[in-house]
KENUZA-993952 format. One record per atom (N, C-alpha, C): x, y, z; residue in three letters. Coordinates in steps of 0.02 Angstrom, whole numbers, plus 50000, padded with zeros to 5 digits. Layout:
<sites>
XYZALA ...
</sites>
This chain:
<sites>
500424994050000UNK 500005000050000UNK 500435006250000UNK 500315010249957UNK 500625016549949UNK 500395022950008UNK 500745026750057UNK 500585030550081UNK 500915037450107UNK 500925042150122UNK 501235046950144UNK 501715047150217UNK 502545048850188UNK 502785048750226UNK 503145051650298UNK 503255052750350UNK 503455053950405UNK 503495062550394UNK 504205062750346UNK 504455069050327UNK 504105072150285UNK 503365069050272UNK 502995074950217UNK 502465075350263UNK 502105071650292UNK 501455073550309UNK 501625076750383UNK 502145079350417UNK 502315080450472UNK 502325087050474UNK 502195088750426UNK 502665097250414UNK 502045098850338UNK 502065105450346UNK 501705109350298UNK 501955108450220UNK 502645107950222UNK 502895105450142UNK 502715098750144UNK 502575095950113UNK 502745089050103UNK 503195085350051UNK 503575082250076UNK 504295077250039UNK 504105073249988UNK 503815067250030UNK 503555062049992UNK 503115058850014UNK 503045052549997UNK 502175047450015UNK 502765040450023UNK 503075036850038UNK 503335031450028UNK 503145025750104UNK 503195029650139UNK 503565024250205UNK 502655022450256UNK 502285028350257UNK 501755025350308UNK 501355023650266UNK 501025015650259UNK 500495013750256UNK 499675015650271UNK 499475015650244UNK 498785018750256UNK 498295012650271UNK 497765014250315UNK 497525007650338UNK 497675001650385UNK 498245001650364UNK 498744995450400UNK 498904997850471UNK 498754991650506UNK 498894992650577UNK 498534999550621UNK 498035003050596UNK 497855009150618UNK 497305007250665UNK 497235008350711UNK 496485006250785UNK 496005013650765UNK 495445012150792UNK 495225016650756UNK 494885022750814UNK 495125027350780UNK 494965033650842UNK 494295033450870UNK 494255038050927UNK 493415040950944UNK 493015045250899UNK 492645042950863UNK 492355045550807UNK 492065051450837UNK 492305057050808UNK 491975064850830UNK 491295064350792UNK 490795069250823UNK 490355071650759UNK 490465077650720UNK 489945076350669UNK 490325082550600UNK 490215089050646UNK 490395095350602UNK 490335100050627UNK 489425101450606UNK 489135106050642UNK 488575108950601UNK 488565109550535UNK 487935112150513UNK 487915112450419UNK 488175116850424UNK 488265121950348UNK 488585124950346UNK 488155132650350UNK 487555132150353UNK 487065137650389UNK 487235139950451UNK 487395133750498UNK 487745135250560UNK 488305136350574UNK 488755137350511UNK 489375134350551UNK 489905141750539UNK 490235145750577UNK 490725151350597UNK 491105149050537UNK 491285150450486UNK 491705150350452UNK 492415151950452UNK 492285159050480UNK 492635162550507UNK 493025162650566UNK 492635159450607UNK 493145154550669UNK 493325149050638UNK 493135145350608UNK 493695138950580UNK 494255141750560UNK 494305146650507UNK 494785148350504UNK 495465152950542UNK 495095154850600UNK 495445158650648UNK 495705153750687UNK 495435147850711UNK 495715140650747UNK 496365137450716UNK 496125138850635UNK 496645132550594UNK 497285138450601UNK 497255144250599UNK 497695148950594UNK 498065149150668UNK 497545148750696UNK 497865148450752UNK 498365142750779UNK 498235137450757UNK 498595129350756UNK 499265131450706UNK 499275135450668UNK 499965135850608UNK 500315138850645UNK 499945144450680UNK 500465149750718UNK 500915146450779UNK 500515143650843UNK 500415141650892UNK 501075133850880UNK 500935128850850UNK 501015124350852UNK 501335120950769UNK 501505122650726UNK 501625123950670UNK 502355127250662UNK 502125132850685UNK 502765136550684UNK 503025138450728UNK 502705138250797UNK 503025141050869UNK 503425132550897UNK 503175126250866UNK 503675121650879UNK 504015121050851UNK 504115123750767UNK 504465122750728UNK 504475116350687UNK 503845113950680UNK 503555108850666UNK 503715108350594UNK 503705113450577UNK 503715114550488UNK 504185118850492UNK 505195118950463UNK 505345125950475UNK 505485129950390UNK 504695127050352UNK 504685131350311UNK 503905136550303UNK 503745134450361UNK 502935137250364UNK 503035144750373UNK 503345147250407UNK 503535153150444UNK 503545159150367UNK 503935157550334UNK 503915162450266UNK 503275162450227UNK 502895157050226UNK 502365158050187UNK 501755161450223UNK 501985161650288UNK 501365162950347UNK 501585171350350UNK 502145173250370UNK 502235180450355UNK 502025182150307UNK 502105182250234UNK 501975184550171UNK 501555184550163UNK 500885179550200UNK 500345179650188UNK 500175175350130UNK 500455171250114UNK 500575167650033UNK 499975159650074UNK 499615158050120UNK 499285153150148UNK 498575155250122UNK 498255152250092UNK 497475153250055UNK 497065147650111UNK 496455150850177UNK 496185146850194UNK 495785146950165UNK 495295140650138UNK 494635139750131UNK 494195134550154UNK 493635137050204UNK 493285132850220UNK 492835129650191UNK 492545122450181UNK 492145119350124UNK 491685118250171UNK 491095118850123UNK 490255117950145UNK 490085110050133UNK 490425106250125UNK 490355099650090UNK 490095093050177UNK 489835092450156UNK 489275085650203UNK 489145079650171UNK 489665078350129UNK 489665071750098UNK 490405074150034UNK 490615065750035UNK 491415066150015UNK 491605069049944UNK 490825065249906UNK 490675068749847UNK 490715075749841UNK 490345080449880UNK 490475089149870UNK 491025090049902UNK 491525085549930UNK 492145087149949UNK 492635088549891UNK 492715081849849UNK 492975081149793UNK 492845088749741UNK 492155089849749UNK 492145096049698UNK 492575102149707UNK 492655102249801UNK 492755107049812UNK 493495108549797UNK 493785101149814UNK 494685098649781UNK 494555101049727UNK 494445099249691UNK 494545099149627UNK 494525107649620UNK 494095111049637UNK 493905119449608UNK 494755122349647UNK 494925120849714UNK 495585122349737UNK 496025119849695UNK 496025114849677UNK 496815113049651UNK 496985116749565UNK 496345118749557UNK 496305121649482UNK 496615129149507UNK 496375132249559UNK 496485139749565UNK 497105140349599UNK 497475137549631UNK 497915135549639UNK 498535136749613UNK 498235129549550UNK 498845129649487UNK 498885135949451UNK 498205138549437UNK 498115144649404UNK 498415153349454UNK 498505150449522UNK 498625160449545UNK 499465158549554UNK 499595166449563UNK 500245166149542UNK 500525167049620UNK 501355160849613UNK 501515159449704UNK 501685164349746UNK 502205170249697UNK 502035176049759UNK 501415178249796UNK 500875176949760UNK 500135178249804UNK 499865172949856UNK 499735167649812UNK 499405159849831UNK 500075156649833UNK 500495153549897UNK 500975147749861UNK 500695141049891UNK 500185138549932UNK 499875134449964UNK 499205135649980UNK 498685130149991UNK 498145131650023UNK 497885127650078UNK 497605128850111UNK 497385122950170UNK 496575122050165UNK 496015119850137UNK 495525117150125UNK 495385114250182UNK 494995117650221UNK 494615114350286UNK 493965112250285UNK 493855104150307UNK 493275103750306UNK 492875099250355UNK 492735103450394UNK 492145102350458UNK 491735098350459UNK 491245097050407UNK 490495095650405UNK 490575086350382UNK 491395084650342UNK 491425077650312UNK 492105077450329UNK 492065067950333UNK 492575066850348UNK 492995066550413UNK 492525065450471UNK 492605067250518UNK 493115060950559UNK 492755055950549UNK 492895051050558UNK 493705047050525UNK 494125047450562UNK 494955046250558UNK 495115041050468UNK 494785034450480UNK 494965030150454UNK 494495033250371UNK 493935035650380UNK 493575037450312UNK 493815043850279UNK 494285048650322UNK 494445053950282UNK 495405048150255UNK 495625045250294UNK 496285041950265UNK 496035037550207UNK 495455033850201UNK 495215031150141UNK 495175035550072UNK 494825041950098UNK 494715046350037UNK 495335049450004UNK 496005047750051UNK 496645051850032UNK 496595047649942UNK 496435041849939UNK 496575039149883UNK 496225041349801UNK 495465044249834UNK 495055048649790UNK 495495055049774UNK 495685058249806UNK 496015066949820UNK 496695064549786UNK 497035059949776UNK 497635055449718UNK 497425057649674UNK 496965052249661UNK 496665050949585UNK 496505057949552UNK 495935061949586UNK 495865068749556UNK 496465072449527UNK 497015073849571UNK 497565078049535UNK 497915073249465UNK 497785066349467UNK 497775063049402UNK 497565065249377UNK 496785066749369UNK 496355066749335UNK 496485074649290UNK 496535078849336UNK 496675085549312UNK 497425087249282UNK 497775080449277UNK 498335082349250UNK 498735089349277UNK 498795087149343UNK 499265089249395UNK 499595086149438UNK 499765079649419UNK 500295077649451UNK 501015078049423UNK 501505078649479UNK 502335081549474UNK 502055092749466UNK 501575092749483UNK 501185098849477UNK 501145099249563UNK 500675099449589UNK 500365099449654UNK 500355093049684UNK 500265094649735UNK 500435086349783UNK 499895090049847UNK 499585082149888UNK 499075084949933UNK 499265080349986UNK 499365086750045UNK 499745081850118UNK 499095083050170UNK 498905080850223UNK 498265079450229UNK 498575080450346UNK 497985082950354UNK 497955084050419UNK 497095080650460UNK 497225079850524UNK 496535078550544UNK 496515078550628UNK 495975080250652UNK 496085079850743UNK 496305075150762UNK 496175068150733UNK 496125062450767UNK 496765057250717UNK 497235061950712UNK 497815057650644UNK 498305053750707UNK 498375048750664UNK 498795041750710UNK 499055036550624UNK 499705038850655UNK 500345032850625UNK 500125028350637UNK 500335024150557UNK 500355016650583UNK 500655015450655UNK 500495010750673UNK 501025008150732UNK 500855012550785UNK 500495015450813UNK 500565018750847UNK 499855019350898UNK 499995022250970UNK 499285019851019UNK 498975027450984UNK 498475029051006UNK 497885033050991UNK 498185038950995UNK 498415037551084UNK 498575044151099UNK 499205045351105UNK 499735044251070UNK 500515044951066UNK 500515050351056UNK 500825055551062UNK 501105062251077UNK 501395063450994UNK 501605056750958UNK 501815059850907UNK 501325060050825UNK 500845058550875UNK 500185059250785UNK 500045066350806UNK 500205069950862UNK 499945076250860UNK 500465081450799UNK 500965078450785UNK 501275083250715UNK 500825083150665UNK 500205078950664UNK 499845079850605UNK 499065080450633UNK 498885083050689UNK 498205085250704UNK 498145090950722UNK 497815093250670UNK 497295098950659UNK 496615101150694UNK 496565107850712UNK 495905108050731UNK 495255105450703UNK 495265104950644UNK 494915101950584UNK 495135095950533UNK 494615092350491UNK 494965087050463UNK 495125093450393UNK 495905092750364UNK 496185098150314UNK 496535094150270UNK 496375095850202UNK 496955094250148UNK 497355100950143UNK 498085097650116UNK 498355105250097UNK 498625104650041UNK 498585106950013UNK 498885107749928UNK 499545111549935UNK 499945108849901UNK 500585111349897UNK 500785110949838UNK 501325114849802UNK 501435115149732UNK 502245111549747UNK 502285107549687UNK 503155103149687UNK 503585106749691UNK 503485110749672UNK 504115116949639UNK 504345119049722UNK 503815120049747UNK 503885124149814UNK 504505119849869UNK 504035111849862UNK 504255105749895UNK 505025106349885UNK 505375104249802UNK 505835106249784UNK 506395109049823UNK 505955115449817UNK 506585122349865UNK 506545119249926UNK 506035118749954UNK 506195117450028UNK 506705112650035UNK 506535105349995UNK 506995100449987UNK 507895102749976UNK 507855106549951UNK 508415108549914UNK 508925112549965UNK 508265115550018UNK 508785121950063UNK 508995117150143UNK 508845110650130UNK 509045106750214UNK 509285101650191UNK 509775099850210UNK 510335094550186UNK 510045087450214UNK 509595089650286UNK 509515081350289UNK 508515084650314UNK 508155082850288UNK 507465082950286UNK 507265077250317UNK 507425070250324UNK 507145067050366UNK 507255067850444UNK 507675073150441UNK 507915073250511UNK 507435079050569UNK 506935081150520UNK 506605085550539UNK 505945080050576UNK 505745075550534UNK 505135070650581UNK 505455069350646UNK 506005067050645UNK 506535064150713UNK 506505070850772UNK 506445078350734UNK 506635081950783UNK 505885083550785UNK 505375082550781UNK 504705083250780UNK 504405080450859UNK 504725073250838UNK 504595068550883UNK 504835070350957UNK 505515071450941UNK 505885074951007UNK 505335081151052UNK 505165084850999UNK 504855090851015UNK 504285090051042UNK 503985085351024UNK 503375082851049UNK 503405078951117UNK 503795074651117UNK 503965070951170UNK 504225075251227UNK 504545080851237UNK 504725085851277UNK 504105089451295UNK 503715091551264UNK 503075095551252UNK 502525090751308UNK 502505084951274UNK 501855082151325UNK 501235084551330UNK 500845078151330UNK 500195081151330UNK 499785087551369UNK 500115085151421UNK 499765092851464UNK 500155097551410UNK 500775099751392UNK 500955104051367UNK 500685107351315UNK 500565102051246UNK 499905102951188UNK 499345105451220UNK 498995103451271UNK 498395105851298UNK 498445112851298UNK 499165115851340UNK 499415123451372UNK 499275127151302UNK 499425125851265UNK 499375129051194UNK 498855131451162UNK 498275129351187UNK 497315131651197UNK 497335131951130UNK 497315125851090UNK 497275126351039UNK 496625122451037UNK 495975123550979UNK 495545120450947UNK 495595112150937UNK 495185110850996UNK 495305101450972UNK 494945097251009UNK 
</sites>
């Protein structure tokens, strides 16, 4: 099984997909419920939460140490999706990854697609990673954009529920993020050893501790 790896889905760039399995060996979280529809739902606080998680925990652990430039510049496109089934999710991929490819990176160089209402549930949004593949096939954007994927309730293979180190990839919300190769690239290009950043993740986390994540009053 093909899946996303350590040093990509840990961090806001993402590397590659090689090493974690998807499915395999995963227990399955406490299924949250969705958020409200989207009549009900703060939009505008989702996105002040997820912002708040980039700032907070993103970049104040150094979780990602290429987040920090795109977050100053303002170059991070949030958008929250109205979607309540996986199907109007997909549309909504799809309309992002087109505008995306199309705005230019000094403006747009990433986006984070949040979505509340689907997908709530751990193991059915890691199933759909394989739909959100296929699409950038489909649109003839792959070696183009690449999509690294966040969620409240994210857990490594191998790993208990609550290990300290699936929190490098939980989000206030379940989130895809679109990233462009080119970008990946540079980042790749400016750190001599990139796997060494999951390793110091882990460290960071493991020092941190759960009460500590809690201290951080972050959305979760």
């Amino acid at each position: 099984e093909s899946g996303r790896s350590p040093e990509g889905t840990a961090m806001l760039a993402a590397l590659s997909r090689s090493h974690i399995a998807r499915r395999a060996g995963l227990g399955r979280p406490g299924t949250r419920p969705a958020m409200p529809k989207e009549s009900e739902m703060n939009k505008d606080q989702v996105i002040t939460d997820t912002r708040d998680w980039v700032v907070k925990a993103v970049i104040g652990l150094n979780l990602c140490p290429f987040a920090k430039a795109v977050h100053v510049n303002e170059r991070i496109r949030y958008v929250v999706s109205d979607a309540i089934e996986p199907e109007q999710l997909l549309k909504d991929l799809a309309r992002e990854l087109l505008a995306l490819n199309r705005a230019d990176p000094l403006e747009v160089d990433t986006t984070l697609l949040i979505h509340p209402g689907v997908l709530t549930d751990f193991l059915e949004f890691n199933d759909f990673l394989d739909a959100a593949d296929a699409l950038v096939d489909e649109l003839e954007l792959d070696g183009i954009l690449q999509i690294a994927d966040f969620h409240p309730d994210y857990q490594f293979e191998g790993t208990p529920v609550g290990d300290i180190g699936n929190y490098s990839n939980r989000s206030p919300y379940p989130t895809l993020h679109l990233l462009r190769e080119e970008s990946i690239t540079r980042a790749v290009e400016s750190m001599p050893d990139t796997a060494a950043i999951f390793e110091s993740n882990l460290d960071t986390l493991a020092r941190l501790g759960l009460d500590g994540w809690r201290q951080l009053g972050l959305k979760g």
